[in-house]
C-alpha positions as CSV (number, residue, x, y, z in Angstrom):
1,X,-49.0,-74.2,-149.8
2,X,-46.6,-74.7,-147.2
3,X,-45.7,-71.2,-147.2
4,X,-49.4,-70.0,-147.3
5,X,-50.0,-71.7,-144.3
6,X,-46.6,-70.0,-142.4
7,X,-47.8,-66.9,-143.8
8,X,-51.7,-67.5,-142.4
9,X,-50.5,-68.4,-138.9
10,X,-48.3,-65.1,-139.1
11,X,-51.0,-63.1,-139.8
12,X,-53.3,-65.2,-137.2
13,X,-50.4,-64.2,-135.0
14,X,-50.4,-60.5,-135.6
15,X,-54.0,-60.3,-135.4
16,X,-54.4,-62.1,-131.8
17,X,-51.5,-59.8,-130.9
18,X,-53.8,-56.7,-131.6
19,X,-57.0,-58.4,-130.1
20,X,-55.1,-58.7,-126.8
21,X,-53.2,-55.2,-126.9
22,X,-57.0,-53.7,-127.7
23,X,-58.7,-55.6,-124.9
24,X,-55.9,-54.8,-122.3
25,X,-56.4,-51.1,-123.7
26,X,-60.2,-51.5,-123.3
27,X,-60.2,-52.8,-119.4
28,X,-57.5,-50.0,-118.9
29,X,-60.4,-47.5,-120.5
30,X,-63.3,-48.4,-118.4
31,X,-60.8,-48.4,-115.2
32,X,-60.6,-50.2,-112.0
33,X,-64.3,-50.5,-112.3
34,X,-63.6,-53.3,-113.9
35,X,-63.7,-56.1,-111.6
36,X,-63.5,-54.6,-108.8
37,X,-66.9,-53.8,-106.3
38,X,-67.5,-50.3,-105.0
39,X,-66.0,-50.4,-101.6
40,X,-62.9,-52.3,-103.1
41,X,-62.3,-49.4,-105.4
42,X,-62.7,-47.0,-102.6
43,X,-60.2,-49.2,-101.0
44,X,-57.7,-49.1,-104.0
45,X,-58.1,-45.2,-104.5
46,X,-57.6,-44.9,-100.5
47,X,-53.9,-47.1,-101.2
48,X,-52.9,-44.5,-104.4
49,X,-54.0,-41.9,-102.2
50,X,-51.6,-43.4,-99.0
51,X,-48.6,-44.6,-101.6
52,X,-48.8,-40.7,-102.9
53,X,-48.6,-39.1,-99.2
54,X,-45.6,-41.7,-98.3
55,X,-43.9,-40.2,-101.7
56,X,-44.6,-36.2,-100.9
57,X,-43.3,-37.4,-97.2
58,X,-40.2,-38.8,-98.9
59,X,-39.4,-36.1,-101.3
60,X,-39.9,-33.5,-97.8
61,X,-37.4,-34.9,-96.2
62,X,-34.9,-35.1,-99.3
63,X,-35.5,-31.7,-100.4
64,X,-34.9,-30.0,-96.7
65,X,-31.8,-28.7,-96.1
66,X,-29.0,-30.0,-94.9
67,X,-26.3,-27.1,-94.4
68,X,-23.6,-25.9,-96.8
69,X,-25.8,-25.3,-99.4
70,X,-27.1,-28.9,-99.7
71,X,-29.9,-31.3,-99.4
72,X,-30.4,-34.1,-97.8
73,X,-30.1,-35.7,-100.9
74,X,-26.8,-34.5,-101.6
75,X,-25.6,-35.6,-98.8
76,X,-26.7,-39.5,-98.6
77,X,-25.8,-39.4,-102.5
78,X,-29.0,-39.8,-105.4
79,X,-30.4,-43.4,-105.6
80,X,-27.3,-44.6,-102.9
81,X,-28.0,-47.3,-100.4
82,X,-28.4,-44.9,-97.8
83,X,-31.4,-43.2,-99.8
84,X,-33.0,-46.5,-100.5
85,X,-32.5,-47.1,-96.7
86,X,-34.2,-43.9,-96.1
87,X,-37.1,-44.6,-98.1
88,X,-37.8,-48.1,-96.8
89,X,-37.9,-46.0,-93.1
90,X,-40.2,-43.6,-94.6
91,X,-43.0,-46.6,-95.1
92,X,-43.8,-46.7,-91.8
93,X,-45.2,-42.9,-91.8
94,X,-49.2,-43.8,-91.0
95,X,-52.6,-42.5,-92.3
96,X,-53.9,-40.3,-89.7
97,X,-57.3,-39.6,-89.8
98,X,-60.2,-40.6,-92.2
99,X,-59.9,-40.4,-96.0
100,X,-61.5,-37.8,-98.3
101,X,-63.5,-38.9,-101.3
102,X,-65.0,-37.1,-104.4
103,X,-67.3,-37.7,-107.0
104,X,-64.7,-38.4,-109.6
105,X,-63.6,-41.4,-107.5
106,X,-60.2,-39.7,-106.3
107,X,-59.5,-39.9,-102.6
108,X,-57.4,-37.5,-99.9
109,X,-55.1,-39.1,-97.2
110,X,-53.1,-37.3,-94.8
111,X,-49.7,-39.0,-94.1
112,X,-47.6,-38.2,-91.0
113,X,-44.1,-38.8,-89.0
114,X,-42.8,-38.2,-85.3
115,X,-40.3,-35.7,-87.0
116,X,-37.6,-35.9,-84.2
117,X,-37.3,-39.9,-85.1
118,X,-37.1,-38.9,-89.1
119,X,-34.3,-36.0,-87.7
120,X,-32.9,-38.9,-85.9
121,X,-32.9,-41.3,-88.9
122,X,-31.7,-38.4,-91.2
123,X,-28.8,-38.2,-89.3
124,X,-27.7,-41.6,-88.5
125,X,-28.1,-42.2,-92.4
126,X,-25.5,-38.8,-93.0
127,X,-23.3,-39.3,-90.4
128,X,-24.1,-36.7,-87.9
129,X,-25.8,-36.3,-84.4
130,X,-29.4,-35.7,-84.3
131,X,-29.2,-32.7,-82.5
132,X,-27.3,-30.7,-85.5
133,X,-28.0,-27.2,-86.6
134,X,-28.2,-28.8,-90.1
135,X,-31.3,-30.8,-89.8
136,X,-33.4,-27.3,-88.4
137,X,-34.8,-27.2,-91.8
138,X,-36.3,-30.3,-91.4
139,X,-37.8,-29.8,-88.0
140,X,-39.5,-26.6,-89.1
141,X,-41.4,-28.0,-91.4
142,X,-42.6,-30.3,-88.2
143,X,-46.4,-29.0,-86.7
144,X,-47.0,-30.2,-83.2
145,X,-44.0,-32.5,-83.4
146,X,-44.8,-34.7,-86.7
147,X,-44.0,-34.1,-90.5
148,X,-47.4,-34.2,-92.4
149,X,-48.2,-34.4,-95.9
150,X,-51.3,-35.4,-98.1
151,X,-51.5,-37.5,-101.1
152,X,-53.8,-37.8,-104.1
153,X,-54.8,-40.7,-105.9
154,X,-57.5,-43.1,-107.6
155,X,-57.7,-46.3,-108.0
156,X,-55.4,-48.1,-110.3
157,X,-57.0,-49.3,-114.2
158,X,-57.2,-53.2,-114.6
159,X,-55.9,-54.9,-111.4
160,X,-56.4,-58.5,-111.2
161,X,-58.5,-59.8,-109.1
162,X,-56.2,-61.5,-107.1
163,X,-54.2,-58.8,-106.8
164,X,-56.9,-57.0,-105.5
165,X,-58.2,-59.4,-103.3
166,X,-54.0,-59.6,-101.7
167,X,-54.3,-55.5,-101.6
168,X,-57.3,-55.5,-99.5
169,X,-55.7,-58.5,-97.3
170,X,-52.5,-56.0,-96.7
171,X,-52.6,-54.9,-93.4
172,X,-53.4,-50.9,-92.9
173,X,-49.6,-50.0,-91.8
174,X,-48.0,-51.7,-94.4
175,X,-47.4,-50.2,-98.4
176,X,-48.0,-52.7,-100.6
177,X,-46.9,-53.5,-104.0
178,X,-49.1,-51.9,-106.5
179,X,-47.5,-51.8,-109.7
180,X,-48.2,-49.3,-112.0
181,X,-48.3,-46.8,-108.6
182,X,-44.8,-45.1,-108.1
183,X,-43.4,-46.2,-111.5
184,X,-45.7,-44.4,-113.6
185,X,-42.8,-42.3,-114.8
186,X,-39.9,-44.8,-115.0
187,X,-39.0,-46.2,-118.3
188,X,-39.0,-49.8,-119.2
189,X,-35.0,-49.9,-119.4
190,X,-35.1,-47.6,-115.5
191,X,-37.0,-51.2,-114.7
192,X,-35.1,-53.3,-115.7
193,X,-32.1,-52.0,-114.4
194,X,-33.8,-51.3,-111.1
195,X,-34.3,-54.7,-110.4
196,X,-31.0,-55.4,-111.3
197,X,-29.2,-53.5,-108.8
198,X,-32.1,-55.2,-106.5
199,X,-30.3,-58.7,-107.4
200,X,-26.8,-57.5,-106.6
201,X,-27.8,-55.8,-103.6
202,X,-29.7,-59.2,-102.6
203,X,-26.2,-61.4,-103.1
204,X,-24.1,-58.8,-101.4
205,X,-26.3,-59.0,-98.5
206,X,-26.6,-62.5,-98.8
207,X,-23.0,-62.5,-98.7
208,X,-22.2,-60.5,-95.8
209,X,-25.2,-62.2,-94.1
210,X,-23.7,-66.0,-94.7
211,X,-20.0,-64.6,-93.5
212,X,-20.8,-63.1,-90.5
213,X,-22.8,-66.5,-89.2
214,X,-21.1,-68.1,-86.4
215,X,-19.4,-71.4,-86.2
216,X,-18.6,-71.5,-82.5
217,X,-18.1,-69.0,-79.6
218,X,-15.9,-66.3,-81.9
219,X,-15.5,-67.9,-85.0
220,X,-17.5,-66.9,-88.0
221,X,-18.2,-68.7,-91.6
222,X,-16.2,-65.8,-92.7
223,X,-13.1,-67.1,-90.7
224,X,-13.1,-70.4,-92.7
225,X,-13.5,-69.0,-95.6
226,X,-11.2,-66.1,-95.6
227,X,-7.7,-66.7,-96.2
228,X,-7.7,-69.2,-99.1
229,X,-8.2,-68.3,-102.9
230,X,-10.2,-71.5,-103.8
231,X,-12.4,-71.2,-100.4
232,X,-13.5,-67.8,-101.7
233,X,-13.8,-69.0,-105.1
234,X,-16.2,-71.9,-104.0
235,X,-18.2,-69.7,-101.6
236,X,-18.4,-66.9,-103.7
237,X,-19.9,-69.5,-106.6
238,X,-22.2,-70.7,-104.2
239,X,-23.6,-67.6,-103.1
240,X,-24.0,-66.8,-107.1
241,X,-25.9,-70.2,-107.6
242,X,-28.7,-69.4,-105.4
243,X,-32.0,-68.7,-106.5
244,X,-34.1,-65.6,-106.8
245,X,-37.1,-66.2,-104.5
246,X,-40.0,-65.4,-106.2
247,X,-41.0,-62.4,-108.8
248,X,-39.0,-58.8,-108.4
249,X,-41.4,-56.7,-106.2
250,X,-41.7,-52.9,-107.9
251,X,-42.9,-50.9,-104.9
252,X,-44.7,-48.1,-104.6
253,X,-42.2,-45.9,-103.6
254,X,-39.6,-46.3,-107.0
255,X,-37.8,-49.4,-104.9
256,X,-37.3,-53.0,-106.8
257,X,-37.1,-55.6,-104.1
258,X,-35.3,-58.8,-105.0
259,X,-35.3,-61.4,-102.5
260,X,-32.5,-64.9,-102.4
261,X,-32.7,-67.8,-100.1
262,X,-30.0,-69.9,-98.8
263,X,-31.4,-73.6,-97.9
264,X,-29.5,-74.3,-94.8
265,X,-28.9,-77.7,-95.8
266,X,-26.5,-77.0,-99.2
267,X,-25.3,-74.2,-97.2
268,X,-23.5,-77.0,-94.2
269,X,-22.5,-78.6,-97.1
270,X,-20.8,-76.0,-98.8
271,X,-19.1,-75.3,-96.2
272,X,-18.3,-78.9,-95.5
273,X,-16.5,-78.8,-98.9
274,X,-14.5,-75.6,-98.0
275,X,-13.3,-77.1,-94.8
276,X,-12.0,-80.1,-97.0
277,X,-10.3,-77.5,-99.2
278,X,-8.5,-76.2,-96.5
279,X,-6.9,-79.3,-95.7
280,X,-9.5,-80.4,-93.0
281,X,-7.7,-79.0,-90.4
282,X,-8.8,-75.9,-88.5
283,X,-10.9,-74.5,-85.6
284,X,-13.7,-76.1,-86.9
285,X,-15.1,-79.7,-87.1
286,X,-17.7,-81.4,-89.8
287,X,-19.8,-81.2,-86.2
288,X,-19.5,-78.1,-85.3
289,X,-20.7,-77.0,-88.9
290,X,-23.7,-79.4,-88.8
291,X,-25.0,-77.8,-85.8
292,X,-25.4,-75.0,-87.9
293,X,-28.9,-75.9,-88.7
294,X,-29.7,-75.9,-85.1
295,X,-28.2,-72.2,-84.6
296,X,-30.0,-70.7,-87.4
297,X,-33.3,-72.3,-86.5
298,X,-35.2,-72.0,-90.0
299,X,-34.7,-74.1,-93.1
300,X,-33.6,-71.1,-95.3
301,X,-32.2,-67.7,-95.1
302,X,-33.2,-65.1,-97.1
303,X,-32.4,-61.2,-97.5
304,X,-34.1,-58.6,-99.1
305,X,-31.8,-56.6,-102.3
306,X,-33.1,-53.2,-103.0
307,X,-32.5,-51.0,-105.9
308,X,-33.7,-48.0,-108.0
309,X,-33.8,-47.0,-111.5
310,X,-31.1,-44.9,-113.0
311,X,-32.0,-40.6,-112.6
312,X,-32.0,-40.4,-116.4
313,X,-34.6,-43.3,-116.9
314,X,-36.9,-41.3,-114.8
315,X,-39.1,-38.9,-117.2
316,X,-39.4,-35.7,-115.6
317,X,-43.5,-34.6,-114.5
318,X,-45.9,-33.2,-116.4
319,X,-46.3,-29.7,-116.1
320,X,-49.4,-28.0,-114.7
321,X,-52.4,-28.8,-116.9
322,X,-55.6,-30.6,-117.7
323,X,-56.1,-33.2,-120.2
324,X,-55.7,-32.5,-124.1
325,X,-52.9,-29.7,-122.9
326,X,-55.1,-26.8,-121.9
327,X,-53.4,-24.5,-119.4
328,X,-55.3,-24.4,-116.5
329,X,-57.5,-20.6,-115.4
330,X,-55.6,-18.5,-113.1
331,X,-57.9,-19.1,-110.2
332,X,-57.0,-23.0,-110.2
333,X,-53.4,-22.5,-109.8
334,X,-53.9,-20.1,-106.6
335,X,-53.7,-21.2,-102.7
336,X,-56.0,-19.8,-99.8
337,X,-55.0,-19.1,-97.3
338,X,-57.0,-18.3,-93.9
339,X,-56.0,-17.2,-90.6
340,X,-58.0,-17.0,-87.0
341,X,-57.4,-16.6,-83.6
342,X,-58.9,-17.2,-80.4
343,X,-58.4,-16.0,-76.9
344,X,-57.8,-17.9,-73.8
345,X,-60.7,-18.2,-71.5
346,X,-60.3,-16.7,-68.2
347,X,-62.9,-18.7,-66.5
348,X,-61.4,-22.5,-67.5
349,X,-58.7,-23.3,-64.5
350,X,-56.9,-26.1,-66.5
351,X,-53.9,-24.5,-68.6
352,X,-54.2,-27.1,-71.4
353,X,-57.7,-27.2,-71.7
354,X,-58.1,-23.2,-72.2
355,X,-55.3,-23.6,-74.7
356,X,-56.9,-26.5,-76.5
357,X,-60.2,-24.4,-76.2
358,X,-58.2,-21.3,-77.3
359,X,-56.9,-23.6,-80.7
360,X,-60.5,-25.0,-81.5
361,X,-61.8,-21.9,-81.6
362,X,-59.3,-20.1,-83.8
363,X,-59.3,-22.9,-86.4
364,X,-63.2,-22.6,-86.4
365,X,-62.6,-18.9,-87.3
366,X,-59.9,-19.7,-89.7
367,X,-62.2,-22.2,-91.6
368,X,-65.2,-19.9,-91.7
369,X,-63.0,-17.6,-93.0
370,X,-61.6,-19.9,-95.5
371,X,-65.1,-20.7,-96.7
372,X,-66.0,-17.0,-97.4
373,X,-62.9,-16.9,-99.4
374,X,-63.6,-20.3,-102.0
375,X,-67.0,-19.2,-101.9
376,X,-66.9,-15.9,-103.4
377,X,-64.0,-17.3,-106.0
378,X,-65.2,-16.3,-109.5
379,X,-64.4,-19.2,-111.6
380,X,-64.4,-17.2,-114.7
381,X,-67.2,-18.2,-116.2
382,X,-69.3,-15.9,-114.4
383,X,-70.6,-18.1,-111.4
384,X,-68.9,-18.3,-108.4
385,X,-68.4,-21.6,-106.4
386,X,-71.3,-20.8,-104.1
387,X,-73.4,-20.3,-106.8
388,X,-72.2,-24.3,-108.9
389,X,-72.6,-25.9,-105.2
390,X,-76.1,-24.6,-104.8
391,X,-77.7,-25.7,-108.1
392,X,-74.9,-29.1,-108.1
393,X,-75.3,-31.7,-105.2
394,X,-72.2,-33.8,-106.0
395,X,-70.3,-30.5,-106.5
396,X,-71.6,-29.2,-103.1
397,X,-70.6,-32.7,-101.2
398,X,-66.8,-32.1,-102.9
399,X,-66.7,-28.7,-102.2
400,X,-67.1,-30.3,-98.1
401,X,-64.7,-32.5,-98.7
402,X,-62.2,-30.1,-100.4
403,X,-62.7,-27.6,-97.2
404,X,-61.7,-30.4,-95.1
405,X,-58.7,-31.0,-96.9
406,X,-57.5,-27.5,-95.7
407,X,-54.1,-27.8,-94.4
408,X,-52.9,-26.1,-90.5
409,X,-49.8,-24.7,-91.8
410,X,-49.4,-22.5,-88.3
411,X,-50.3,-23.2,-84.9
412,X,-49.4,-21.3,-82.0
413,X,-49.8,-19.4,-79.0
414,X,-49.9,-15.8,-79.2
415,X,-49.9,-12.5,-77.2
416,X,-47.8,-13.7,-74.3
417,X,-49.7,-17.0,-74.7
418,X,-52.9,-15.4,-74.0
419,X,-54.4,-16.1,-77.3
420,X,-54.3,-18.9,-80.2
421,X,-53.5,-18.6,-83.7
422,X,-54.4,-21.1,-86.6
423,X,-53.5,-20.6,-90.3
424,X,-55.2,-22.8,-92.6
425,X,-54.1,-23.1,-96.4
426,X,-55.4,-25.1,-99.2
427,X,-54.4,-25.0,-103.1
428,X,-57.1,-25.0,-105.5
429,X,-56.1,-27.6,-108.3
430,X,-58.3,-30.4,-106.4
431,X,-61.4,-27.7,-106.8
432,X,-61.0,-27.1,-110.3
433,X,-60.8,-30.4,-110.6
434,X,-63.9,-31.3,-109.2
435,X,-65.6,-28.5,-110.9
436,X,-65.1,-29.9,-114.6
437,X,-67.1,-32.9,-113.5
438,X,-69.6,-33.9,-116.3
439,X,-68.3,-31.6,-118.6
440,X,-68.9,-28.1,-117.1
441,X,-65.8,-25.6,-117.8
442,X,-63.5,-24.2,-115.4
């Protein structure tokens, strides 16, 4: 009997195991409908869209080069410190204008930098001036003095409510944490080991952040502790015995963030017990250390460790396709490209204002022309786009949207500045997308 019974709660076990796995599985099936209202899926999609757009902005910047034959990568060194310090920089890039939605719930953001303070960064973090001939890959990709991207995304399957409720609370400039984004194709080992490095990054920061405190005019913590085997031992057992502050943080942009606090308190007496190892005789008094509470003005400190997972715990990307495999039509793999120019009006006095007439004007053209050309597309079935937007309304309102996400790829004065020229381009994955809504082919 006795074993009956172990064997039914087993089996009770198993089968609550699968219930759960097939309800998780469910919610992740009906997607971030679940839950969530309208405008806060919007909202979620609008955050994939801006986490995707920081991460084409990062890879930009890696992939430019950086003289000798290598990359900007090559030179801070794959998944090093200065990377990760790159990266963090790269959060600030902001949302410039209004996002693009479709039907299918996906939404367009266009992400940008001032591109000489990324030059500027680049540099510092490589060890050269800003002004090298090695970053002019880097500033050519720049259009009217910022590094642009745009990124893609929807909005994430089975969020919590409270996480959605702390997403919508972020405030606009910040990235937030919104695990599954950015990790997607990290394994569950690249995880675990990225947060790993995270908590030795935190206690060597912690470290170098406790040492260089300082105990009077000159001296430092590191002073007193410096010098004396069992003084490092003790401070280097405290600095191990602190806690974790709260859960790892997997951000958006492949970066675990581990925080530790110090509690000021066992931190004065710590160092209390190091002066008594010392002999109690020094620079500093059981005083001067107790003031430390008043210098560092907060009850705790706390740092911020950083780490990344491992290159070969990152699966590579999926190649082009659609779902189930197919190999997308030739059409959806192509880019337009459209190009118009406008001359500078004789009769407007103001110098910028004919330019900035001169540059409206030519990306007018360039769009009209752009439009002629995704029109008339054939998307090999027979019927052209023009001819699915007119008899589809949701198709015709993405086919808007999609113009709009038309990238300026040139911009510039022409004919001894007497003329403008604007060249718009735009791949045509998003449209082929959008045109296999409810089932129609591509």
């Amino acid at each position: 009997m006795r074993h009956q019974g172990n064997h039914m709660r087993q089996s009770m076990a198993i089968l609550l195991t699968v219930l759960i796995a097939a309800g998780a599985a469910a919610r992740a099936a009906r997607g971030a409908d679940t839950g969530a209202t309208p405008g806060e899926t919007r909202m979620l999609a609008v955050l994939a869209a801006q986490v995707d757009g920081v991460n084409r902005l990062t890879q930009m910047v890696l992939d430019a080069r950086a003289g000798d034959g290598k990359t900007v990568r090559d030179v801070l060194g794959a998944n090093s410190p200065n990377e990760i310090d790159l990266r963090v920089f790269l959060r600030s890039a902001r949302v410039v204008g209004l996002a693009r939605m479709y039907s299918d719930g996906v939404a367009e953001v266009d992400v940008e930098a001032p591109a000489d303070v990324v030059v500027a960064k680049v540099a510092e973090l490589c060890g050269a001036k800003p002004g090298a001939a090695a970053f002019d890959d880097l500033r050519s990709r720049a259009l009217d003095g910022c590094l642009r991207t745009s990124g893609t995304g929807r909005a994430p399957a089975g969020l919590a409510p409270e996480v959605i409720a702390r997403l919508a609370s972020a405030p606009p400039e910040v990235l937030p944490e919104m695990f599954p984004a950015g990790w997607e194709r990290v394994t569950a080992t690249g995880r675990v080991l990225a947060v790993r490095a995270a908590r030795v990054d935190a206690f060597r920061r912690m470290r170098e952040r406790l040492t260089a405190i300082l105990l009077g005019p000159t001296g430092t913590v590191g002073d007193l502790v410096h010098g004396a085997a069992a003084a490092e031992a003790a401070f280097e057992g405290y600095v191990r015995s602190l806690a974790v502050a709260g859960p790892p943080r997997l951000m958006p942009d492949c970066i675990a963030e581990v925080e530790v606090a110090a509690p000021v308190r066992s931190l004065i007496e710590v160092l209390k017990d190091i002066r008594r190892l010392r002999g109690g005789a020094g620079r500093w008094t059981e005083e001067q250390i107790d003031r430390l509470s008043v210098r560092i003005k907060s009850d705790a400190i706390t740092v911020t460790g950083r780490g990344m997972p491992p290159e070969e715990e990152v699966r590579a990307s999926a190649g082009a396709g659609v779902a189930g495999g197919a190999p997308l039509p030739d059409w959806a793999t192509d880019v337009v490209e459209a190009r118009g120019t406008g001359a500078l009006a004789l009769d407007v006095p103001d110098p910028e204002r004919a330019r900035l007439l001169a540059a409206r004007s030519a990306k007018a053209r360039a769009l009209a022309d752009l439009e002629r050309q995704v029109d008339a597309i054939d998307r090999g079935d027979g019927v052209t786009v023009r001819q699915r937007a007119a008899k589809d309304a949701a198709f015709r309102s993405d086919l808007e949207t999609f113009l709009e996400s038309a990238r300026t790829v040139t911009y510039r004065g022409i004919k001894d500045g007497q003329a403008w020229e604007v060249v718009l381009r735009v791949p045509l994955l998003r449209l082929y997308e959008c045109s296999r809504r409810g089932g129609q082919g591509g």
